[in-house]
Steps between C-alpha positions, in 0.01 A plus 500: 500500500339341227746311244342692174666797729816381529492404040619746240185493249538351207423673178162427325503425126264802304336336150591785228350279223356252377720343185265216344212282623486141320251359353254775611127350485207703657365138719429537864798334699702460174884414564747714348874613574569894536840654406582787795763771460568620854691845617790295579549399075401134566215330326292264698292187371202491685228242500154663429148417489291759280150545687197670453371754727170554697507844352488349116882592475784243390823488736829284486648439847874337515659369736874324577698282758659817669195669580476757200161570416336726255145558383423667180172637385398429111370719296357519112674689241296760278 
């Protein structure tokens, strides 16, 4: 048997929103922190690099020491 068999899964972390983004500038491979509220009522601090997209579109993709990542799509206000 394999030993991921034999482990009681652990429960993955959903994003439900993101709070703020700090000093938000629209330059490819900016650095920024993003503010995460999860389903489990935490808020995360993730390191994030705001990058712009093959497609012409701007996205900010964070990232923290215990693995949580999340990717969020910009878009303009009307």
């Amino acid at each position: 048997m394999s030993w991921y068999k034999r482990r009681t899964p652990t429960k993955e972390l959903t994003p439900i929103e993101v709070v703020e983004v700090t000093d938000l500038q629209l330059i490819d491979n900016h650095e920024t922190h993003m503010f995460v509220k999860c389903d489990d009522g935490e808020t995360y601090d993730l390191s994030a690099k705001v990058q712009y997209t093959m497609k012409g579109t701007w996205t900010i993709h964070g990232l923290n020491p215990h693995g949580l990542s999340v990717l969020v799509d910009l878009e303009e206000e009307e």
